[in-house]
DOMILUM-410486 format. One line per 3 residues: number of its first residue (from 0); for each residue x, y, z of N, C-alpha, C. Coordinates in steps of 0.2 Angstrom, whole numbers. Each point is the difference from the previous one (the first is absolute). Layout:
<pts>
NUM> X,Y,Z,X,Y,Z,X,Y,Z ~ ...
</pts>
This chain:
<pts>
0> -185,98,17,6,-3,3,3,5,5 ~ 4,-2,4,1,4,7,8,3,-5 ~ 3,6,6,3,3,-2,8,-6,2
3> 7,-1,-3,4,-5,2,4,1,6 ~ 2,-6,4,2,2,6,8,3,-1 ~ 2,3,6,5,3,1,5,-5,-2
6> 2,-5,0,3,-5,-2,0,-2,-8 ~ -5,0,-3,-1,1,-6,1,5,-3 ~ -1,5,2,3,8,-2,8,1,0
9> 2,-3,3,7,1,4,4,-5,-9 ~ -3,-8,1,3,-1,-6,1,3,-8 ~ -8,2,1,0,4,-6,4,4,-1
12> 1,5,4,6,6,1,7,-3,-4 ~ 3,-4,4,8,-5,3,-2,-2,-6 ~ -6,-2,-4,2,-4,-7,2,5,-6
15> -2,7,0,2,4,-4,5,4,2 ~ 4,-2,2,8,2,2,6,-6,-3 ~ 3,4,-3,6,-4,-2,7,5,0
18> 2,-6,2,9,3,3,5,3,-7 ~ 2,5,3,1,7,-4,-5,5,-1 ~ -4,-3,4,-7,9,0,2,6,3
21> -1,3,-1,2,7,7,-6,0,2 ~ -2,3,6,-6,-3,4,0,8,6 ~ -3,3,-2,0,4,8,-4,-2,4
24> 1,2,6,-2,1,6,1,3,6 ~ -3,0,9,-1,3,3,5,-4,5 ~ 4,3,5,3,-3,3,-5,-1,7
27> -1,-5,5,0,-2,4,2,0,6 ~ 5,-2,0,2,-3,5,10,-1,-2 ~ 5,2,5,7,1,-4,4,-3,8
30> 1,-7,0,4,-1,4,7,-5,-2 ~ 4,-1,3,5,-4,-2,3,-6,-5 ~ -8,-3,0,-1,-4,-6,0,5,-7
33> -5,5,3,0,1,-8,-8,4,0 ~ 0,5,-3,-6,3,-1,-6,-4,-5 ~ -7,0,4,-5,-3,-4,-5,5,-3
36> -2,-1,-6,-4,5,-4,-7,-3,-1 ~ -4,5,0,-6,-1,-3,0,2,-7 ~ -2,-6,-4,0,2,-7,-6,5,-5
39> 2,2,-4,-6,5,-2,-3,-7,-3 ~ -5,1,-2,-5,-3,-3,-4,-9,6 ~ 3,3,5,-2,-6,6,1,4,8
42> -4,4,2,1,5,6,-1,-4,5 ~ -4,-7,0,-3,-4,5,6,-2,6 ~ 7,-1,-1,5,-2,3,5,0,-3
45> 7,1,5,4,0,-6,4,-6,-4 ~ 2,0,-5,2,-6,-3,7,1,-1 ~ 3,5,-1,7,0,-1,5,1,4
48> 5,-3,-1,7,4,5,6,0,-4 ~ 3,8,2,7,1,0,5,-5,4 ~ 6,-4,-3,1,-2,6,5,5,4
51> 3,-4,4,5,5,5,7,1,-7 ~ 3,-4,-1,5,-3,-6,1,7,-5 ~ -7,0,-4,0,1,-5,-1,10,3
54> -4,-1,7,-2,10,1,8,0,3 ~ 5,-4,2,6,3,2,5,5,-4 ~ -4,-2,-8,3,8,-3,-2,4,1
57> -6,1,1,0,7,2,-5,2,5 ~ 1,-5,6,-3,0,5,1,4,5 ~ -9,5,3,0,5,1,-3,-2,7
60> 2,0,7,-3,0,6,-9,6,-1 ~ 1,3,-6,-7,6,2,-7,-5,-3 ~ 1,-5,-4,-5,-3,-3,-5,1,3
63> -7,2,-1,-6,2,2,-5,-3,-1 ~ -6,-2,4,-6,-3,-3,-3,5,-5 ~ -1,-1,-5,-3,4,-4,3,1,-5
66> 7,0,-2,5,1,-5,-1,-3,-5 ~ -1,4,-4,1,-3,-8,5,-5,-1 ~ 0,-5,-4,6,-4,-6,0,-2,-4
69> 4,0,-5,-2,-6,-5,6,-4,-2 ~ 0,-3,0,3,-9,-2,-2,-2,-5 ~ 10,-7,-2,-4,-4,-4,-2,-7,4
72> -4,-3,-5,-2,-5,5,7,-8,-2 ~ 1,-3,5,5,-5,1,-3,-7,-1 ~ -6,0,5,-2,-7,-1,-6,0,2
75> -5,-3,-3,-6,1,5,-3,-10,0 ~ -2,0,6,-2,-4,4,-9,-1,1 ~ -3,-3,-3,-8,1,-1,-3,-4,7
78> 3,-6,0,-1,-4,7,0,4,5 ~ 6,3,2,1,3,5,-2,7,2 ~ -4,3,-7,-1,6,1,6,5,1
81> 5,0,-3,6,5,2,4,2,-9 ~ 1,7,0,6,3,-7,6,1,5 ~ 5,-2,-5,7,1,4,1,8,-5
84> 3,3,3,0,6,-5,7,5,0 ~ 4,2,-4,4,4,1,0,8,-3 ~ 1,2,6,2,9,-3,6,1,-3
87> 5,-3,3,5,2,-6,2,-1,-7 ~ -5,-2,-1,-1,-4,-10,-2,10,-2 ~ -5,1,6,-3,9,-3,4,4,2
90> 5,0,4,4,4,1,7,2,-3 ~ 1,-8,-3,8,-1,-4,-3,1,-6 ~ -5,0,-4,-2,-1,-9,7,-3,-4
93> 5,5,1,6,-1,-5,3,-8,1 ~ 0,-2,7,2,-5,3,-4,-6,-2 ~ -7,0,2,-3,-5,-3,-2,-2,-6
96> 0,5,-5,-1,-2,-6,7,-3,-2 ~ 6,2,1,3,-4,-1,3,-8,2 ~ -1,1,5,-1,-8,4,-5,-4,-4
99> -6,2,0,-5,-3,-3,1,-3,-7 ~ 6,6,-2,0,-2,-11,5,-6,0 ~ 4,0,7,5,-7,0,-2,-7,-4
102> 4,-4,1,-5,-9,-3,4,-5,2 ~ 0,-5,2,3,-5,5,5,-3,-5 ~ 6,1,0,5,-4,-3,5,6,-4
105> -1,7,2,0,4,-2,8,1,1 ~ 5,2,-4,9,1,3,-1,9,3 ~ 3,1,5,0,5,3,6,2,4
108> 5,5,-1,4,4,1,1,4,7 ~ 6,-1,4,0,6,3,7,-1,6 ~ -3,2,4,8,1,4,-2,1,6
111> 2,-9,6,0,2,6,-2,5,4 ~ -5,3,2,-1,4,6,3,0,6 ~ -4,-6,4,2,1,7,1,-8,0
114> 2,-4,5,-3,-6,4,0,-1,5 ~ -6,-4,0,-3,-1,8,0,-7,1 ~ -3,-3,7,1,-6,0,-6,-4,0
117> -7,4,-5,-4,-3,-2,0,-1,-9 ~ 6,6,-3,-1,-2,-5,5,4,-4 ~ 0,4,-5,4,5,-4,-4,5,-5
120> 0,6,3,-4,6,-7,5,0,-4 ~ -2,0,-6,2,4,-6,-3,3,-3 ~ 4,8,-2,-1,5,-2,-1,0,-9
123> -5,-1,-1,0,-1,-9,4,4,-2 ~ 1,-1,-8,2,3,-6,-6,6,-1 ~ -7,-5,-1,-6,2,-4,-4,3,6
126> -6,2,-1,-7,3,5,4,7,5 ~ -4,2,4,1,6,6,4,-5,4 ~ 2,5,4,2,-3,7,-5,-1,5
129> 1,-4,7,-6,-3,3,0,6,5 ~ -7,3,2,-2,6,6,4,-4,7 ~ 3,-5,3,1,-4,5,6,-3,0
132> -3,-5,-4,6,-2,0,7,-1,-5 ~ 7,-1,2,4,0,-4,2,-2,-8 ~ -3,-5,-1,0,0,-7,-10,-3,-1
135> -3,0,-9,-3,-3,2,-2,-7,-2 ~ 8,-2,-3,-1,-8,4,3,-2,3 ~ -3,-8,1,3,-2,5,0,-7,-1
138> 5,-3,4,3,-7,-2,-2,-4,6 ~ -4,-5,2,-1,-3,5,9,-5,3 ~ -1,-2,5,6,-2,1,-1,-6,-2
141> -4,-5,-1,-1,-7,-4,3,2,-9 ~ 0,6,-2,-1,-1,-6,4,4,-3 ~ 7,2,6,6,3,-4,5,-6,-3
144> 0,-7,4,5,-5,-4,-3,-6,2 ~ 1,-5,-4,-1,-7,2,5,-6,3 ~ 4,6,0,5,-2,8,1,0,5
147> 0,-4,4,0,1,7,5,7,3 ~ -4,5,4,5,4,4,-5,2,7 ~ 3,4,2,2,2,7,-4,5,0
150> 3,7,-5,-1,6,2,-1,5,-9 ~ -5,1,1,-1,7,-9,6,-1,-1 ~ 6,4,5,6,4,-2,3,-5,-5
153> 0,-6,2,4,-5,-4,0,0,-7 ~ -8,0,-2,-2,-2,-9,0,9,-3 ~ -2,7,4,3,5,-3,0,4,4
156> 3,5,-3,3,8,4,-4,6,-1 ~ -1,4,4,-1,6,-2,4,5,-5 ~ -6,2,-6,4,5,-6,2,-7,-4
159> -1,-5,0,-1,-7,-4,-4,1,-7 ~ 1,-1,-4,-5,0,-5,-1,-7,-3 ~ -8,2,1,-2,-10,-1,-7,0,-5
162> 1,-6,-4,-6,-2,-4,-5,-3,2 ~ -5,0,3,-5,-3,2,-7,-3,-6 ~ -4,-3,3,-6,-2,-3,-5,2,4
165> -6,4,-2,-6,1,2,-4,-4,2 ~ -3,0,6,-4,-5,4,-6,0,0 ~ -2,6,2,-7,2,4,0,8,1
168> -5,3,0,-2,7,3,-2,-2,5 ~ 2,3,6,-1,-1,8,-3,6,0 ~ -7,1,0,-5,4,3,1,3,7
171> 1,-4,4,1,1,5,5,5,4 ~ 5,-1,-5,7,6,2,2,4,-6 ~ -7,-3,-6,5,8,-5,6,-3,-3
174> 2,-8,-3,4,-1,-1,3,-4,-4 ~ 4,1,-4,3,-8,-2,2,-5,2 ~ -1,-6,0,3,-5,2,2,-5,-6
177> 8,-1,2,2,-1,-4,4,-7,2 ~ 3,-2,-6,4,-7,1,9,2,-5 ~ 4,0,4,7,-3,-1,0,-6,-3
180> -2,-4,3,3,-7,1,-2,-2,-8 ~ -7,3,-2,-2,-4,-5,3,3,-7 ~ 5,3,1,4,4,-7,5,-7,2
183> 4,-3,3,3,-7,1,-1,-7,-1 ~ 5,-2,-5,-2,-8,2,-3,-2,3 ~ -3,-4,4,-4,-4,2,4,-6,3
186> 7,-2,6,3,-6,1,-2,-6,1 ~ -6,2,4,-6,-5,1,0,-4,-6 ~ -4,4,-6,0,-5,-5,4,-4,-2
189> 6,5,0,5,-5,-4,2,-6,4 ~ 1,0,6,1,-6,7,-3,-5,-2 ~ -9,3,0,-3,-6,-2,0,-4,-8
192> 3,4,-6,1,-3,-5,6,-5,0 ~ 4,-1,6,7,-4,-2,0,-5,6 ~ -7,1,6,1,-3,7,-7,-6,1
195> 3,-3,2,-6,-6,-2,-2,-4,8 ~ -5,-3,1,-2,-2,6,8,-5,2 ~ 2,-1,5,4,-4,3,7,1,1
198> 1,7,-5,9,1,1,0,5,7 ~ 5,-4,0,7,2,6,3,6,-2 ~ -2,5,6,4,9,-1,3,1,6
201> 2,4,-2,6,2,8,-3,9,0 ~ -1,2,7,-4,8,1,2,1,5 ~ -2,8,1,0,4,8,-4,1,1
204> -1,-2,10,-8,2,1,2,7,1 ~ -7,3,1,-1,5,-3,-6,6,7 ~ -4,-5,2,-5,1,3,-2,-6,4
207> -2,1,5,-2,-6,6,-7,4,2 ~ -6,-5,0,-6,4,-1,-4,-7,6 ~ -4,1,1,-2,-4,5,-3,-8,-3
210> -2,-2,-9,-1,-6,-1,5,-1,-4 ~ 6,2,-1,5,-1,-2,6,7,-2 ~ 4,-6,-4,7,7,-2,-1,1,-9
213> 2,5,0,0,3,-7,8,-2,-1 ~ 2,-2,-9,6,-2,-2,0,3,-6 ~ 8,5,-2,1,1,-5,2,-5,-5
216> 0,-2,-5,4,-5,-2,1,2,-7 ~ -4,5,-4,6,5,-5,-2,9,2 ~ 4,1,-4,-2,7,-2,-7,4,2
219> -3,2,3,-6,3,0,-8,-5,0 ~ 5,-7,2,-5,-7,1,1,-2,8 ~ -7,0,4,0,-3,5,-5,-6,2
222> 2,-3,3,-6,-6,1,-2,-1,8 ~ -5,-3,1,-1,-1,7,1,-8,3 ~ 3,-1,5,1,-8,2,-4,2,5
225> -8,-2,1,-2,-2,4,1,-3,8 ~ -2,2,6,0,-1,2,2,-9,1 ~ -5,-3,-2,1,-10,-1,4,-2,-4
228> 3,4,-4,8,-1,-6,5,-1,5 ~ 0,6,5,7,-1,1,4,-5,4 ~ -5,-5,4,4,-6,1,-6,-6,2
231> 3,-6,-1,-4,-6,1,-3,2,6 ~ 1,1,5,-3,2,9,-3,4,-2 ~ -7,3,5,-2,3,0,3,7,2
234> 0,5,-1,3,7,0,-5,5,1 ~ 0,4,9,-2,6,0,1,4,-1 ~ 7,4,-3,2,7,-2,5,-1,-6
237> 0,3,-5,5,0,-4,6,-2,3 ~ 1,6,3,6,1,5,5,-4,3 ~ -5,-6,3,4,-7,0,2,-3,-3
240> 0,2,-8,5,-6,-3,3,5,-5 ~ -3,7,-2,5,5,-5,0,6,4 ~ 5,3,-4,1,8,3,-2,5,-7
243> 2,6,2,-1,4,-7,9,1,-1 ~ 0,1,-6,5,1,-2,5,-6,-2 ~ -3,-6,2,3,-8,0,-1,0,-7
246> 6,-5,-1,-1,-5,-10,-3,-6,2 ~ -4,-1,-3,-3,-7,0,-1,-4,-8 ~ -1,-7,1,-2,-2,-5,-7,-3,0
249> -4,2,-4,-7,1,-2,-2,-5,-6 ~ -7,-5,0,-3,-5,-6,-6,5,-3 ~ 0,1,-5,-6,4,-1,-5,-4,-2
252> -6,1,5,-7,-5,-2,-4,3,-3 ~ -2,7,-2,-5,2,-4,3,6,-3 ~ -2,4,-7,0,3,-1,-6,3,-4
255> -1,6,2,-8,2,-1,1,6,-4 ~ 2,0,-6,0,6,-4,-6,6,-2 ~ -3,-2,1,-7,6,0,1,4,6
258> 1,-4,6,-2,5,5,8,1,3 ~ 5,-3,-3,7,3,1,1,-3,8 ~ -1,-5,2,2,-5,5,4,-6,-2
261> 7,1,7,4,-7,0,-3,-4,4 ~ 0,-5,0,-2,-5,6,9,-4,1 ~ 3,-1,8,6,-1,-2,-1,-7,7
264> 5,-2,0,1,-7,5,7,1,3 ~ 0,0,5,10,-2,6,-2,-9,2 ~ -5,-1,1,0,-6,2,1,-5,-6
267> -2,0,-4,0,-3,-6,9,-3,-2 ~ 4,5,1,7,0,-5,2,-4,7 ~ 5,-5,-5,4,-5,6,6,4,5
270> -2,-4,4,2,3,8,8,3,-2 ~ 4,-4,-6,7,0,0,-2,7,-4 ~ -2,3,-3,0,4,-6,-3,9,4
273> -3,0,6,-5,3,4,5,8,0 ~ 6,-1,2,4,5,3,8,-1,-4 ~ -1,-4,-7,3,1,-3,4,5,-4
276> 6,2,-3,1,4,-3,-1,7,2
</pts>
């Protein structure tokens, strides 16, 4: 039997690798995307890469062809022939083992760091501090309320001390991610346990989006009136028949509790009732 080809080799390798290994290897090639490695145990080509993300901790313009590293490994990709890898799992140890011993649904303690207008760190209670960034968790902006706002600043302050829930270990940034909203109520639900297909509500739009308007119609509950809700005639902009910040009266046609969707009607409610109250 002949010896396997380079393609069968290659999976052999990628099939004896699983995510959490430390893996060394030889650097390649180090440009803006992201350093790519030749892995030990497969010198033929190289199969892994640093990305840019993850080397911007400690991302050193001298990177060399030749340089030693070792990483853990992130994901591997057998089709494609590629390991996602990170250095900073080996260079933070204190960090990652405790990010890793986390567990999804987990209550977690801390206090406001910074806000930004992608989302909010928080500074734990518990683990190291983050080598980068400000705290190391972090709240995406979907999942600090289930209320509608504007701006972080709204839902918390800096020096804020807040409860959150465990999400996910983000390999990628070293981090927590975490959920606010899920230490709350849930309005949605309760809307839907007392709102039934066909009643009549009174809302604020909220949002004017190209195939319709968003409407508040409680607390932390919004629905969409489609773009052919909003009136008998055909309608090409929201715009022409609502504004933002207008009251309107709203028929509710669907409600879809699983995936937390209003479906709402302007056309529907009688013409006398439209701009009522």
């Amino acid at each position: 039997m002949g010896e396997p080809s380079d393609d069968q080799a290659c999976r052999a390798f990628l099939n004896r690798i699983r995510v959490g290994d430390l893996w060394g290897g030889t650097a390649v090639e180090a440009t803006h995307r992201g350093v790519t490695v030749t892995l030990d145990g497969f010198p033929a080509r190289p199969l892994g890469t640093v990305g840019s993300l993850d080397g911007s901790w400690i991302w050193r313009p001298d990177v060399v062809p030749g340089q030693r590293i070792t990483a853990r490994v992130l994901s591997v990709d057998v089709e494609a022939a590629q390991v996602s890898l990170s250095t900073a799992g080996t260079l933070h140890p204190e960090l990652w083992s405790f990010l890793a011993s986390l567990r999804p649904g987990e209550r977690m303690t801390g206090t406001i760091a910074s806000i930004e207008r992608f989302g909010v760190f928080v500074a734990l209670d518990d683990g190291p501090d983050h080598p980068v960034f400000p705290g190391v968790g972090f709240i995406t902006v979907p999942q600090l309320s289930w209320r509608h706002f504007e701006d972080a600043s709204e839902v918390v302050r800096v020096g804020e001390r807040v409860t959150c829930e465990f999400l996910q270990f983000d390999t990628t940034n070293g981090e927590a991610r975490l959920s606010l909203r899920a230490t709350l109520p849930d309005p949605f639900a309760e809307f839907a346990d007392r709102t039934a297909v066909g009643r009549t509500l009174r809302g604020r739009v909220t949002k004017l989006v190209p195939f319709g308007a968003f409407v508040e119609v409680a607390d932390g509950v919004q629905g969409l009136v489609h773009l052919g809700e909003l009136a008998d005639a055909p309608v090409n902009a929201p715009e022409d028949v609502v504004r933002t910040g207008e009251r309107i009266t709203v028929v509710v046609t669907d409600v879809d509790r699983e995936r937390r969707r209003l479906h709402l009607s302007l056309r529907r409610v009688p013409a006398a009732r439209r701009s009522a109250g």
